[in-house]
MIDOSE-1310 file (N, C-alpha, C; in nm, 2 decimals, decimal comma, always signed):
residues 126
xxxx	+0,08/-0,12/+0,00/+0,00/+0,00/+0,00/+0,09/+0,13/+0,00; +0,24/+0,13/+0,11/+0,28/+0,25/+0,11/+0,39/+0,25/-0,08; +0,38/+0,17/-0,13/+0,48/+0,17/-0,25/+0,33/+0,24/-0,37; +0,23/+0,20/-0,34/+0,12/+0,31/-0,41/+0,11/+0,43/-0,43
xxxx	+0,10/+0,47/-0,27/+0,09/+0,61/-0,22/+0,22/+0,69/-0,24; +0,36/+0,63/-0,25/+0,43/+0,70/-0,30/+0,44/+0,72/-0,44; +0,40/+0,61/-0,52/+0,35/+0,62/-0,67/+0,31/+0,73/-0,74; +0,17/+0,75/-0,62/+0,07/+0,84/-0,65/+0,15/+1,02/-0,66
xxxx	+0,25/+0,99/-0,54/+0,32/+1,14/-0,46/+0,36/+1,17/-0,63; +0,44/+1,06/-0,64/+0,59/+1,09/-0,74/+0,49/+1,16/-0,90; +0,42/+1,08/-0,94/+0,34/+1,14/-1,05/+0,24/+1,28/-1,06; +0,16/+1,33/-0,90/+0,14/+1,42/-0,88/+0,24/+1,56/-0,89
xxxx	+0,36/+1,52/-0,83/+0,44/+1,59/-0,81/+0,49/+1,62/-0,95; +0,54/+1,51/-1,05/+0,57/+1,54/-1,15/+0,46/+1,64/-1,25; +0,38/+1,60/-1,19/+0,27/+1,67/-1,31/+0,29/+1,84/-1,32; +0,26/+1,83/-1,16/+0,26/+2,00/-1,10/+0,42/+2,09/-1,21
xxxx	+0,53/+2,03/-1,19/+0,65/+2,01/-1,23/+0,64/+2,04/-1,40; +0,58/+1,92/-1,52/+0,54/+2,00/-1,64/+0,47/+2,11/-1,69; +0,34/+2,08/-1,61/+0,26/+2,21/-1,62/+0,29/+2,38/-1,58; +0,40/+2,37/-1,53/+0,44/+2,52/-1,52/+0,44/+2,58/-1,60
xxxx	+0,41/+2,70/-1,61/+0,42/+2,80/-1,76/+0,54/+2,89/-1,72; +0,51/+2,92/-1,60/+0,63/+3,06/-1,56/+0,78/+3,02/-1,55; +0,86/+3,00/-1,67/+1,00/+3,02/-1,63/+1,07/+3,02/-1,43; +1,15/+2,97/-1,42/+1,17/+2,95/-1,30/+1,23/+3,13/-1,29
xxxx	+1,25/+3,19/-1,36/+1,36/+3,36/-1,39/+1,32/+3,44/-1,35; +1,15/+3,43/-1,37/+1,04/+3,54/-1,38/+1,01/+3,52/-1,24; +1,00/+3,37/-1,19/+0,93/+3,37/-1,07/+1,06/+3,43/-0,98; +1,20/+3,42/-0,99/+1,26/+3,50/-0,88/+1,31/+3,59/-0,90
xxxx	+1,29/+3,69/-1,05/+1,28/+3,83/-1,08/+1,18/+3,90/-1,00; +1,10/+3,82/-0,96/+0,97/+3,89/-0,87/+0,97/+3,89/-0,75; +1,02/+3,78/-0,73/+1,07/+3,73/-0,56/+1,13/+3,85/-0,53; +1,29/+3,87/-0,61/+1,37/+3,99/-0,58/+1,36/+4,13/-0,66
xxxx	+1,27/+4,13/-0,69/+1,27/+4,29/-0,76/+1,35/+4,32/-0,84; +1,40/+4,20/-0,94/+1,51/+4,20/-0,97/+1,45/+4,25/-1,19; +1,43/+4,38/-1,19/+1,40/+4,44/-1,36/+1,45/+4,35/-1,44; +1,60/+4,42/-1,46/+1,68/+4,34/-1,53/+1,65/+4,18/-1,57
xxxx	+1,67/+4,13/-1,46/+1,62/+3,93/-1,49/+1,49/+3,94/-1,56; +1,39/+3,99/-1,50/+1,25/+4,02/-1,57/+1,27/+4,04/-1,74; +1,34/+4,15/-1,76/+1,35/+4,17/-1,92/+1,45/+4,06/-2,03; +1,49/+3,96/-1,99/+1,56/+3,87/-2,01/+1,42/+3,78/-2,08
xxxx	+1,30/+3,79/-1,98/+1,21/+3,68/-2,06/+1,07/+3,76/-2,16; +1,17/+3,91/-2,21/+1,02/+3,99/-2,22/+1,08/+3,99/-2,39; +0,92/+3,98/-2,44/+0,95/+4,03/-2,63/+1,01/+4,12/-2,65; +1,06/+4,18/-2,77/+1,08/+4,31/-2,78/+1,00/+4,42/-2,78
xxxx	+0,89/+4,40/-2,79/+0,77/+4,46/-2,79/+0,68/+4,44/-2,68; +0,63/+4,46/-2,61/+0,59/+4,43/-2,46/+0,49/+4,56/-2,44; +0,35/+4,49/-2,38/+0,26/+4,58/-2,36/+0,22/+4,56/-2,22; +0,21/+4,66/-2,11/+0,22/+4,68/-1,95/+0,10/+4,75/-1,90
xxxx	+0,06/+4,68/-1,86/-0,05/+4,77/-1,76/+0,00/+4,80/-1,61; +0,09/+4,89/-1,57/+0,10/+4,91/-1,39/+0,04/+5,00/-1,34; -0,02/+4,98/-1,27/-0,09/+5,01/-1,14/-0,16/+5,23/-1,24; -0,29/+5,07/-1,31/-0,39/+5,12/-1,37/-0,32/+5,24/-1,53
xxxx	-0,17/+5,21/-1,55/-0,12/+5,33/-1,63/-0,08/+5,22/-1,73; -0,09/+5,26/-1,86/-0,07/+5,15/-1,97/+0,03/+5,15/-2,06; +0,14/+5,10/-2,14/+0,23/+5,13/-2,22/+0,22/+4,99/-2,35; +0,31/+5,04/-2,42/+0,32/+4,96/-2,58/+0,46/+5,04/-2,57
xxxx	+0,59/+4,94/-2,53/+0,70/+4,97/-2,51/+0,82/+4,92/-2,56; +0,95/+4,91/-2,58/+1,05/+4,82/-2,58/+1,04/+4,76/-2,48; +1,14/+4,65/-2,50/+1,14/+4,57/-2,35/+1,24/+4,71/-2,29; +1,34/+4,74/-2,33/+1,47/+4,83/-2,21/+1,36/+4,95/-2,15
xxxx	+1,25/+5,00/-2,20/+1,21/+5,10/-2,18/+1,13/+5,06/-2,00; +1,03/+4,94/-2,05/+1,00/+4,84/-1,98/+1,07/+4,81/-1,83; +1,16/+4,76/-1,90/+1,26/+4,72/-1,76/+1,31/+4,84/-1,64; +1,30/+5,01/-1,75/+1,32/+5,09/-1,63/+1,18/+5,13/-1,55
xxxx	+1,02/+5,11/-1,66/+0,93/+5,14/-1,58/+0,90/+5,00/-1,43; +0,91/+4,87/-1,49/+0,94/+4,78/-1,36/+1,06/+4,77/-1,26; +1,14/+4,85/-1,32/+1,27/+4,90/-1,19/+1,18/+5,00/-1,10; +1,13/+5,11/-1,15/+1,03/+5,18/-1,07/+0,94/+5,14/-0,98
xxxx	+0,87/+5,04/-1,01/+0,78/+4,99/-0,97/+0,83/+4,90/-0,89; +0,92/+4,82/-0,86/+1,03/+4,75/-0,76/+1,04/+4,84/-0,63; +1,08/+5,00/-0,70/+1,19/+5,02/-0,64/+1,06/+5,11/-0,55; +0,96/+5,14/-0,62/+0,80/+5,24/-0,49/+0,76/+5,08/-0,43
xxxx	+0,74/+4,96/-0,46/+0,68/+4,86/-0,38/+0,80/+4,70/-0,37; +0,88/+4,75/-0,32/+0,98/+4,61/-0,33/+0,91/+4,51/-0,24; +0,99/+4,40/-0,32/+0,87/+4,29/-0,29/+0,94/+4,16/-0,21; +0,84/+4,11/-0,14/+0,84/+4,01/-0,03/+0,82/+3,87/-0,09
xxxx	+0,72/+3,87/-0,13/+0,68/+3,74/-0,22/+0,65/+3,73/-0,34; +0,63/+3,61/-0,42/+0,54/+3,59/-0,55/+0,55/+3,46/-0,54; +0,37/+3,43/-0,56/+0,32/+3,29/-0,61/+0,22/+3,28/-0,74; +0,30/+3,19/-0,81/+0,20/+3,16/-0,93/+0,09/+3,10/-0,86
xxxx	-0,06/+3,13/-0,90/-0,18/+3,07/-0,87/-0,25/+2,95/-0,97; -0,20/+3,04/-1,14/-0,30/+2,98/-1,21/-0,19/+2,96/-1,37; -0,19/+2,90/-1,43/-0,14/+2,86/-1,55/-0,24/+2,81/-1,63; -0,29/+2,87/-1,77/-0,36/+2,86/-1,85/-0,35/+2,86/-2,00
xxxx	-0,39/+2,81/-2,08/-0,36/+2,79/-2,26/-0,48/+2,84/-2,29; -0,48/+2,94/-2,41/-0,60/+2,96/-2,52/-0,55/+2,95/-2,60; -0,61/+2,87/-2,73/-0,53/+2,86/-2,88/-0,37/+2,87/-2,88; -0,31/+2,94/-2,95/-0,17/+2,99/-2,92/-0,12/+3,08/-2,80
xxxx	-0,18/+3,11/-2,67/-0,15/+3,21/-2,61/-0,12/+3,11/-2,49; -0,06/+3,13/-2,41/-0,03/+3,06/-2,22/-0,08/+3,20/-2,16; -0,09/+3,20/-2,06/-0,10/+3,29/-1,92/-0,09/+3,23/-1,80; -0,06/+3,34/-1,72/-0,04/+3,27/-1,57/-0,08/+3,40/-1,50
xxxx	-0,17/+3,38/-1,37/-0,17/+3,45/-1,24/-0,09/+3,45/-1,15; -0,08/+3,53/-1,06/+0,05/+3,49/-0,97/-0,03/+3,65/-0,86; +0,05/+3,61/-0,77/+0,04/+3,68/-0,63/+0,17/+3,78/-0,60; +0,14/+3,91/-0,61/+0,32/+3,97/-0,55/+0,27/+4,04/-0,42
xxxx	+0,38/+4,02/-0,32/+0,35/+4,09/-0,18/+0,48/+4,17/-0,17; +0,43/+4,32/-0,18/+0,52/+4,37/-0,14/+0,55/+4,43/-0,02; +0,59/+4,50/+0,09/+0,63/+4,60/+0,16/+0,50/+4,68/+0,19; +0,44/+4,70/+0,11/+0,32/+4,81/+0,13/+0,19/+4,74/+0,06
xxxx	+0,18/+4,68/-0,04/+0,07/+4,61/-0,12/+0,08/+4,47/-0,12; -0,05/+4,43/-0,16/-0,03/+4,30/-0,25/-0,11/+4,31/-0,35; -0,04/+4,26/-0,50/-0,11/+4,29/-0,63/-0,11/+4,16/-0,71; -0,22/+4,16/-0,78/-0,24/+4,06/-0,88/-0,15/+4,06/-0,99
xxxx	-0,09/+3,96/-1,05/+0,02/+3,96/-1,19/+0,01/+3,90/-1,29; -0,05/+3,97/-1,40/-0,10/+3,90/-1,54/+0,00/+3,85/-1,62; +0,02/+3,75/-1,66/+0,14/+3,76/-1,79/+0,10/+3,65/-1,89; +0,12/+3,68/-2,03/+0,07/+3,64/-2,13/+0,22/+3,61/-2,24
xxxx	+0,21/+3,48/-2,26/+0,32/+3,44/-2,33/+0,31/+3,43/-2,47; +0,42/+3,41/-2,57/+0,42/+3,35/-2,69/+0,49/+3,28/-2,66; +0,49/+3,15/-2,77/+0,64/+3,09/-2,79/+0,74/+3,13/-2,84; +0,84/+3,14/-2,79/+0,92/+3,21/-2,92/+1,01/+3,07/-2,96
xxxx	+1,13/+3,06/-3,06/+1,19/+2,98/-3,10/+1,27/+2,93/-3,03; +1,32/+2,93/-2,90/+1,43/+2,95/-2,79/+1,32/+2,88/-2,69; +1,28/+2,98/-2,62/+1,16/+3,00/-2,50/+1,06/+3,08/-2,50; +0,96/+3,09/-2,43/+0,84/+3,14/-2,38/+0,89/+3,32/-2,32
xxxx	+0,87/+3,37/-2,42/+0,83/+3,54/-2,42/+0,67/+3,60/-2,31; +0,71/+3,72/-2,21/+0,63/+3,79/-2,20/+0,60/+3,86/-2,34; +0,47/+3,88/-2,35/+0,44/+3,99/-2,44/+0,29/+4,10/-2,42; +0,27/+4,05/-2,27/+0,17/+4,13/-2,19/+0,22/+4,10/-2,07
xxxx	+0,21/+4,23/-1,98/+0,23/+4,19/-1,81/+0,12/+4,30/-1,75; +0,05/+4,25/-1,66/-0,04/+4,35/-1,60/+0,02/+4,33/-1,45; +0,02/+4,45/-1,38/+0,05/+4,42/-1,23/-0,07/+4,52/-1,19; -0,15/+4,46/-1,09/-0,27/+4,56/-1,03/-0,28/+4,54/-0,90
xx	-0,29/+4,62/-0,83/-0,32/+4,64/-0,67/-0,45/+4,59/-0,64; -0,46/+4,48/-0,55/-0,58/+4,45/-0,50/-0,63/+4,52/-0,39
């Protein structure tokens, strides 16, 4: 019975394991407030919604508006919640806690030829 139950662990676990969408980079670019690593997984073209203000940007331009945004709410945590597919698109929800807030984190992938591109990021204050 216990050679089951660990059966069961080892395949759960794995599953959780493929199914990730969020790059492990993104998840502790956010952990650490870290821009820079962030723009490493962003298109060149990248469209942002922070905290209700909207852009259609380069990624470098990008990277100094989420340096900002780091640097007014530096952050404590982030948890992915949710990993999702529509036709060609992925997305994931995630959780950031920062210092003063906690906000909801949208991001919308393509594939690219390499890896999986941001090419939407929403960060919104709950």
């Amino acid at each position: 019975m216990k050679q089951y139950f660990c059966i069961i662990i080892i395949i759960i676990s794995s599953l959780s394991i493929f199914s990730q969408q969020v790059p492990d980079g993104i998840i502790h670019a956010f952990e650490k407030g870290d821009a820079k690593e962030l723009t490493l997984y962003m298109h060149d073209n990248i469209e942002l919604k922070i905290l209700e203000k909207e852009y259609v940007t380069s990624k470098n331009q990008a990277s100094r508006i989420i340096e900002k945004f780091f640097h007014d709410y530096p952050p404590l945590s982030f948890k992915v919640n949710y990993d999702g597919s529509k036709k060609e698109s992925n997305y994931s929800q995630g959780k950031l806690k920062s210092q003063k807030a906690l906000f909801n984190v949208n991001l919308y992938f393509m594939e690219g030829k390499k890896n999986r591109t941001i090419y939407y990021l929403s960060i919104e204050k709950i």
